[in-house]
N, C-alpha and C positions, 0 to 999 in steps of 0.2 A: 671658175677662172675669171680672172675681168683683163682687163688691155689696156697699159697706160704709157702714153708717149711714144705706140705704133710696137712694143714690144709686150709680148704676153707674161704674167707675174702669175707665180701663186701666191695669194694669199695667206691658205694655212694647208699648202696642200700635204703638209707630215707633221708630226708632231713627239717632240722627244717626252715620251710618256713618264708619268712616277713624279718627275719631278716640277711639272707643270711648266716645262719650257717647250716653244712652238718652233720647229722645224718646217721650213718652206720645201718643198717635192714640185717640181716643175719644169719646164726648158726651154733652151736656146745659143749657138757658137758656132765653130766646126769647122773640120776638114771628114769631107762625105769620103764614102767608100764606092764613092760614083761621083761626074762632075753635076757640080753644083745647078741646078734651074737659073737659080739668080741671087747672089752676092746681095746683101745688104749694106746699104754705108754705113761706115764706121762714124760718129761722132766725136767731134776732135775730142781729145783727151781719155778716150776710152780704150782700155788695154786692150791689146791685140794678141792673136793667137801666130807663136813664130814657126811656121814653117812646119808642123805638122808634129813638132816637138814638145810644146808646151801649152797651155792652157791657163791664163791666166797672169796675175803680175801679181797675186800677194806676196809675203813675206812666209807665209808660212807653205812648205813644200810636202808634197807625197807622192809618189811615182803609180802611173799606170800602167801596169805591165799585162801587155795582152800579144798575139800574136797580129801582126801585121806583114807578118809574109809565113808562107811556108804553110803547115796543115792547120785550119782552122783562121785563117789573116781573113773571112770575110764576116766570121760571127765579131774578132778581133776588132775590125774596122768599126762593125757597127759599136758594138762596146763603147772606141773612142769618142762615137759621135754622141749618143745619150749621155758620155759626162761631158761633154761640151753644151748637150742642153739643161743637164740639170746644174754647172757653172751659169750659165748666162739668164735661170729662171732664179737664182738665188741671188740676183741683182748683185755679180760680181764681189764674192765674198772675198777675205782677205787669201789668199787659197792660189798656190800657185802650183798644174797638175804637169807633173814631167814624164811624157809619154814615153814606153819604153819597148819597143818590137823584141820582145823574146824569142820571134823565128817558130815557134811552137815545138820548142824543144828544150830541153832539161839545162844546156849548158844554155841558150840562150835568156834564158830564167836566172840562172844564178851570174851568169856576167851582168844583166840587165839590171837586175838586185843590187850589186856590187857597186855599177856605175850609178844607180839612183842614190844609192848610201851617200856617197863620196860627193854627191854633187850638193848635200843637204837635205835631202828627203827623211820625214821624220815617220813615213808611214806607208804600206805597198799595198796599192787596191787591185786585185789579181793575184796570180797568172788566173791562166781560164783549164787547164787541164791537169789534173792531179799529178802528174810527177814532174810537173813544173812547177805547183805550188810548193813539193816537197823539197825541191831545190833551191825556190825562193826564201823559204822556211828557214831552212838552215842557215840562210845568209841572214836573216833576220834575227834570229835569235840568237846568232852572236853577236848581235849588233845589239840589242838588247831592244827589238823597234817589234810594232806590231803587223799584220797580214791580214788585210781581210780578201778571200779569193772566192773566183765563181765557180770553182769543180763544186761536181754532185758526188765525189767521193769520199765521203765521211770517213774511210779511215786516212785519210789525209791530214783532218783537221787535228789537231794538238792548243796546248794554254799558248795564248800568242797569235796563233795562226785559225784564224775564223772562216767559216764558210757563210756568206751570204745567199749561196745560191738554192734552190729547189731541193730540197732531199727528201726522198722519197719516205724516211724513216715516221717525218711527220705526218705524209698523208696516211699510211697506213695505221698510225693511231687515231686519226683522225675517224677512218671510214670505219673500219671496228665500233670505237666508243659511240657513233650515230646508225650505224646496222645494231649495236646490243641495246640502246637507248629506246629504238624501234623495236623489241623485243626479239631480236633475231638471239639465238641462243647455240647453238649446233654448226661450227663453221667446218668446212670442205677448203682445199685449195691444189688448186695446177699453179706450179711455179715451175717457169725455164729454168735450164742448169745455166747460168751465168752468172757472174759478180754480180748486178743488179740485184739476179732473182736470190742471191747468199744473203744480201744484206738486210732484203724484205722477208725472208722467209723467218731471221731472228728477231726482227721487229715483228711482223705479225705471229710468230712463236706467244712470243711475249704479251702482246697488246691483248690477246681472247686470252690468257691465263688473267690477266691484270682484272680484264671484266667479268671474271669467275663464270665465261662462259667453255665449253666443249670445241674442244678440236677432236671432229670426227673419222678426218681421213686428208691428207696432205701426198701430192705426187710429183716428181720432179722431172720435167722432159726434155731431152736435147731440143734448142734454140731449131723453131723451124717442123717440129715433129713431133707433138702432142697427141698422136692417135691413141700407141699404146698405153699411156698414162690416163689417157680419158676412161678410156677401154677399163683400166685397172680400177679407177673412180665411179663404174657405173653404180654400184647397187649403192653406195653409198648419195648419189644426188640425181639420180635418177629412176622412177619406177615411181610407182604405188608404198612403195617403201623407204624412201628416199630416207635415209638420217641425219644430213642437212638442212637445213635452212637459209646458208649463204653459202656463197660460193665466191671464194678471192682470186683473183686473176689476174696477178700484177705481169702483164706484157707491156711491149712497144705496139704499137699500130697491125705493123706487119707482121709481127709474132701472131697477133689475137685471129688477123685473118686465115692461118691455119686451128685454131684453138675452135674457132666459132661453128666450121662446118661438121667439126667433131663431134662437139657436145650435142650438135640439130642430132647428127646421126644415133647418136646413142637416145633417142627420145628427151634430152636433155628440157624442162620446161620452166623458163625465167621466173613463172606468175606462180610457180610453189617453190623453186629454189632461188631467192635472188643474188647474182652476180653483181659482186665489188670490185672494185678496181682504184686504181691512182691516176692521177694526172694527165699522164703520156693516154688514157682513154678519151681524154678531148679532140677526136679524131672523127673529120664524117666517114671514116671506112667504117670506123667501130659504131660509130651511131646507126648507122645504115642495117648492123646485123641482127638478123632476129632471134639469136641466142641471147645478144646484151637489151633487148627492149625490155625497161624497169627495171635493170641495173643499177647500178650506183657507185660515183667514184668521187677523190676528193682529190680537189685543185684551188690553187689561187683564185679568190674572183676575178672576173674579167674585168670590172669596170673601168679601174685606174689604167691599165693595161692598155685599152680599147682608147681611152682619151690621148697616154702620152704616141702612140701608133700611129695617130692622126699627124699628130704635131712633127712627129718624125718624119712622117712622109712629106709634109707640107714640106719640112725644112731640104731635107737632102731629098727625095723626088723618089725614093723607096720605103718598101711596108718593112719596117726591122724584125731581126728571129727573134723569135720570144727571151730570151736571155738578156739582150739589150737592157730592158728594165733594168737587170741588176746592177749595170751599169751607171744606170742614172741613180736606182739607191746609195748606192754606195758614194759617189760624190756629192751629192744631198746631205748623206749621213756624214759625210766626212765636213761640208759646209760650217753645217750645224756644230758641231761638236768644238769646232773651230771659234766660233762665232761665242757657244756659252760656257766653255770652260776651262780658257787660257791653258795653262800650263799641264794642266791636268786633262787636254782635250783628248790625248787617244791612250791613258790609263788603263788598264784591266779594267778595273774596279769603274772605269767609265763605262767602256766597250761592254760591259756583262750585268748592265744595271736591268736588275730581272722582271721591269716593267714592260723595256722594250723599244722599239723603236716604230714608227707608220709610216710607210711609204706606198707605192705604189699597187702594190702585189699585196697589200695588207699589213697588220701588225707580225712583227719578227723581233725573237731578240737572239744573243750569241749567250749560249752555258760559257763556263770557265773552262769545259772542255774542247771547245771552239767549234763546235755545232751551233746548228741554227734551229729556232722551231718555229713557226709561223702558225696564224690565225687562216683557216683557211674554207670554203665553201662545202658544201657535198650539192654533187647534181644527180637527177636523174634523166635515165635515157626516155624518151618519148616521144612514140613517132619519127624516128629517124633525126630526134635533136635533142639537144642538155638542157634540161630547165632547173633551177637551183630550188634543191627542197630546204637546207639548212644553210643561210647565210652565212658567210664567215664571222666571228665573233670582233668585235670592238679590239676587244681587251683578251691577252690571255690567260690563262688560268696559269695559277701556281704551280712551278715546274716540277713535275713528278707526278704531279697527280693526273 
């Protein structure tokens, strides 16, 4: 990053890939989700942010629909503030963002939608919870406009309506194809009964058939109570005879902290069976357990993450929830797109260009189906901490493969 004229710029902090045009990822603007440390002066002539509704003074409009009251108004808030820093690091792009309180509810989604349309909005970045985006959705696509939102629930997504956000489906391809690469051959898995665990247990279905590796034994356990299912899993990943070799374990934090004293109990031993995971394993509860030491999970790298965190804090005076970023990607990516291809800027055929896009959280792009995949890390657990054994990749691979 370098510092010119007392505001901080990126340089090349994203880059719209394939077609060798360079997208700038970086920040600075805001109304905080807390009062502010200290106000910066405005320089004459420099557009102003009105009153907690707008963002910018281009010509070209897109609505930010997030929740700013009601369930979820503080992940919301933050949202608004990272695209207030990645407007004001893209040195005020032609881009004017109409902020829009959805209330964190379905009708407030689709009024929000309605009143963004009608005001000129050619583009909706949000909602943040899947039957909000499904309501934004609709209003969209009679409108013939696009959606990019931050749910992690991929059956939300649809042609039109994109997800920007973390989906699980990818890490689980992810840590597969780097545990079979590693020669792990024979997979096991404890999956919770929840939506979550439905949607990873068809992706990793899939992902050990894809790498013509053995699914040995798969158990599924109510949220919170993994005994009997461990119990059911022992001969298979546990003993002298174990028929594993990994063992997948897609939980949240608190899930795993019942999952972990299970597996000790049953003789469970990481260093001939090892435990995989996704994401949501970036946790010191989970680090700390000595059923997951030498495990391994896949997650976005930390780096860009770790940089814009700073800068957030600097600016509004709080650490932002990790979703934030997508925030700043997305009005970054909407900058860009803005900036290099006029008329044609939020097109399918723009929005789904299969090289991709780089921002913070790594390389990502959006299928025609309006998912996302991302380029992403694998760590391992050590010592009670993640060290990354497979950096996340540049560039991604050709989709399918």
């Amino acid at each position: 990053m370098a510092r010119r004229g007392g505001r901080w710029t990126a340089r090349a902090g994203a880059a719209l890939l394939g077609l060798g045009l360079t997208i700038g990822l970086a920040g600075c603007l805001g109304v905080p989700d807390a009062p502010r440390p200290a106000a910066r002066a405005v320089p004459e002539g420099e557009p102003t942010v009105t009153a907690g509704n707008v963002i910018g003074a281009g010509t070209v409009k897109v609505a930010l629909i997030v929740p700013l009251s009601g369930q979820g108004a503080a992940v919301g808030a933050a949202l608004r503030n990272a695209a207030e820093l990645a407007y004001d690091d893209f040195q005020k792009p032609n881009l004017q963002i109409l902020v829009k309180d959805d209330r964190g509810t379905p009708e407030g989604a689709r009024e929000a939608t309605q009143a963004a349309f009608a005001e000129g909005a050619e583009m909706v970045l949000g909602p943040l919870f899947a039957a909000n985006v499904q309501a934004a959705g609709g209003v969209a696509r009679g409108a013939g406009k696009p959606v990019i939102a931050f749910s992690t629930d991929a059956a939300v997504a649809a042609r039109g309506v994109y997800l920007i956000s973390f989906l699980p489906q990818s890490e689980v391809d992810r840590i597969v194809d780097e545990a079979s690469a590693g020669g792990r051959r024979s997979f096991a898995a404890l999956i919770p009964e929840t939506v979550y665990g439905n949607a990873v247990e068809a992706q990793f279905r899939e992902a050990v058939a894809r790498r013509g590796a053995r699914l040995v034994g798969i158990e599924r356990y109510p949220a919170g109570n993994p005994g009997p299912a461990v119990d059911r899993l022992r001969g298979v990943i546990a003993g002298a005879g174990a028929q594993a070799d990994a063992l997948f374990v897609p939980d949240t934090a608190e899930g795993l902290m019942a999952v972990a004293p299970a597996l000790t109990k049953i003789g469970f031993s990481p260093a001939r069976v090892r435990p995989l995971g996704l994401a949501l394993w970036n946790d010191p509860r989970v680090l700390s357990q000595a059923a997951f030491q030498g495990g391994r999970f896949a997650a976005p790298d930390t780096a860009g993450f770790a940089g814009f965190a700073q800068r957030y804090q600097t600016r509004f005076g709080t650490m932002p929830p990790r979703t934030a970023s997508l925030g700043y990607d997305a009005v970054s990516l909407t900058a860009a797109l803005v900036r290099q291809y006029g008329s044609q800027r939020f097109a399918d055929a723009t929005l789904t260009n299969p090289a991709g896009f780089s921002g913070l959280d790594g390389t990502f792009r959006f299928l025609p189906e309006g998912v996302s995949e991302r380029t992403l890390a694998v760590y391992e657990i050590r010592n009670n901490a993640a060290d990354v054994v497979s950096p996340a990749p540049k560039v991604l691979a050709p989709s399918g493969i």
